[in-house]
N, C-alpha and C positions, 0 to 999 in steps of 0.2 A: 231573706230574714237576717236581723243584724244579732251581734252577740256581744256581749263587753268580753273580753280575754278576763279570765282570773290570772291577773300576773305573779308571777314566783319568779324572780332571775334567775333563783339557781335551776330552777326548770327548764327556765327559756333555754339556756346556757348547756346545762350538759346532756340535752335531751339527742345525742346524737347516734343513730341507729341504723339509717339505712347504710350499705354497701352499695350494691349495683342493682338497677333495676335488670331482671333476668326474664325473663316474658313466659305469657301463659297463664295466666293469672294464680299459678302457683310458681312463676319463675322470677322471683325476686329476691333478689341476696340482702338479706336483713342481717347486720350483726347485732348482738346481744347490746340491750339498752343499760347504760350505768347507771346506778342508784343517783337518787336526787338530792347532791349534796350542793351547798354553797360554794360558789368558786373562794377562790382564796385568793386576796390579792389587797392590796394596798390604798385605801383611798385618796386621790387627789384632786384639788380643786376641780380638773380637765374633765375628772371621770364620774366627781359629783354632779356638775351641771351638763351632762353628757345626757341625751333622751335616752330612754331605754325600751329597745321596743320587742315586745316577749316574740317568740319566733312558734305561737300557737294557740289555737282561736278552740274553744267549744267545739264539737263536729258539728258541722253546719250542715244546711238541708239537702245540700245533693249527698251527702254521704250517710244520710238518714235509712233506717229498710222501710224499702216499700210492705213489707209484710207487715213488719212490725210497728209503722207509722209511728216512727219513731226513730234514737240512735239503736244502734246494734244492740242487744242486751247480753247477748252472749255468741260462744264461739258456735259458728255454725256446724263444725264436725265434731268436737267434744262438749258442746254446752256448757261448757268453764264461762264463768260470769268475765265479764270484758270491761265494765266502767268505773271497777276502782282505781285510781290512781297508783303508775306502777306500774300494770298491766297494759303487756306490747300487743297490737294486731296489724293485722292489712285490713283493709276493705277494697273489694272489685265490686264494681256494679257496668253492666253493659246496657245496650239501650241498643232498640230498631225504632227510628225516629226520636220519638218524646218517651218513647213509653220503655218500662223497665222490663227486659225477659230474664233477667239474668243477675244474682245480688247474693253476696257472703262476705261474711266477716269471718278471718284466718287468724289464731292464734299464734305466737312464733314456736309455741311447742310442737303444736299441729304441722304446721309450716314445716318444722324440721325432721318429722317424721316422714312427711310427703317428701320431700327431700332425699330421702336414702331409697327411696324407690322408684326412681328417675335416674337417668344414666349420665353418670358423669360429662360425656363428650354436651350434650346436648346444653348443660348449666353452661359449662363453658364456651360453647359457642354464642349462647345468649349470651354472657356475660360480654365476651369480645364485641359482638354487634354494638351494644347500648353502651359501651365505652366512649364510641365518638360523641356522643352526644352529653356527655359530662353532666350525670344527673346532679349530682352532688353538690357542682360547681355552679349550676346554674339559681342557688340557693339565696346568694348574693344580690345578686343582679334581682330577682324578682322579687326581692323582699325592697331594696330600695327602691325600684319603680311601681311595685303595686301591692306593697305590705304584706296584709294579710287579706287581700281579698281573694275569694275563692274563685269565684269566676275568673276573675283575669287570669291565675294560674290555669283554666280548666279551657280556656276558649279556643286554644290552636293544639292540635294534633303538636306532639314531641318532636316525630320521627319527620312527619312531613310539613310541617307547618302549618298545613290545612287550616281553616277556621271548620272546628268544630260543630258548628250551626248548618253547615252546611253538609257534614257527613250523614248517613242512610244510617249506618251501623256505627257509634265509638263506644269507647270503655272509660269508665274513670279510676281513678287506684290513687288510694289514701294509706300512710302510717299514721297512726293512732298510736294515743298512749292515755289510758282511763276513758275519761269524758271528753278528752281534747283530741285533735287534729293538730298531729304536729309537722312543719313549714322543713324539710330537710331535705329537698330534691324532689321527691313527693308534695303536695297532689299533684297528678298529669292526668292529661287526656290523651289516647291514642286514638286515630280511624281506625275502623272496620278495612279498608285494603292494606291495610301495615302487615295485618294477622298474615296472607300467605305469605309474604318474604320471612317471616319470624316461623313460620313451619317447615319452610325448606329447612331450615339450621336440627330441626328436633329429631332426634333416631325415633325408628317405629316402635323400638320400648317405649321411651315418655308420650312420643302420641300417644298409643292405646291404654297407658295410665291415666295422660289426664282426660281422655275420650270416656275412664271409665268414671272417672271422681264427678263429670257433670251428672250420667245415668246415675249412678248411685246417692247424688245428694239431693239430684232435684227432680229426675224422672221428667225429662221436658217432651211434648208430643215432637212427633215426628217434623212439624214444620218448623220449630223454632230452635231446632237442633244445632242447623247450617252455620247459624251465625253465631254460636256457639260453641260449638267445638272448631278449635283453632284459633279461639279466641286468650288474649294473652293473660296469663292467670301469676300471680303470685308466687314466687319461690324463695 
């Protein structure tokens, strides 16, 4: 499904947010998003005819809820409205084949309250892990080679390179900002076998936190648990 980008430079431009991807679908290190000012800078010939290409597309349809057949409309654990402009989240959505078991949208207040209830050692072991693979950095490079399409970010596993297409279990994991999807290291695809090397790293406090955040938000039957818990969540 295609989308025109509504451009704003000074949007495209200081819309910068993520820190480190931290695993779990609640272990992702978000810093706080800065207000949406215009850059300040000088115009010259070079920078006039210079393309400009916004670094954030509408949230497209894989990052849609499947409940809500539609974008997210609000935060999945405080119900704070999510698509004003402005307003930071994540989204996780997980998948067994095609089909979705697993889908929320995380507000960064939410987010940081989840956060102090997780143990130190285990952020930072996540943190160290997904260092080598320079979420941040790879922001560049795939904006030049494949813009803003969503798929091509989404097609190969991060950690393994895998193609996507051919994994049993993966995850997808967006920052969002209002109505848009914003291009900052974020969107990735992870496999489904990435989750236990990313659970060895977690102390059995944050396991059984976020073992309990799936039971308590979504109450999933006993078979579709598996591939869900340990699956990597936003922090």
């Amino acid at each position: 499904m295609g989308y025109a980008p509504n451009v704003s430079q000074g949007k495209a431009i200081n819309r910068r947010s993520l820190d480190n991807l931290v695993s779990k679908a609640i272990l992702i290190s978000v810093s706080d998003t800065p207000e949406n000012e215009e850059p300040e800078f000088e115009e010259t010939d070079e920078t006039s005819e210079a393309e400009f290409r916004p670094n954030y597309v509408p949230v497209p349809a894989q990052f849609h809820s499947f409940l809500e057949e539609g974008p997210f409309a609000k935060c999945t654990l405080c119900d704070g409205a999510l698509l004003e402009d402005g307003t930071a989240y994540l989204i996780h959505k997980a998948f067994h084949r095609e089909e979705v078991i697993f889908e929320y949208a995380m507000c960064l207040p939410c987010r940081a309250k989840m956060q102090e209830e997780l143990s130190v050692e285990s952020i930072e072991r996540i943190n160290e892990y997904m260092e080598q693979y320079e979420i941040e950095d790879r922001t560049g490079p795939m904006m030049e080679e494949h813009g803003t399409n969503v798929s091509k970010w989404l097609s190969h596993c991060l950690v393994t390179g895998a193609p996507i297409a051919e994994a049993e279990e993966y995850h997808y994991y967006a920052f969002c900002d209002g109505p848009d999807l914003v291009f900052n290291g974020l969107p990735i695809a992870l496999a489904g076998n990435v989750d236990e090397e990313l659970n060895e790293l977690l102390s059995q406090k944050t396991r059984d936190r976020l073992d309990g955040f799936v039971d308590e938000q979504f109450g999933l039957p006993p078979e579709l648990r598996k591939p869900i818990k340990g699956s990597p969540v936003f922090i």
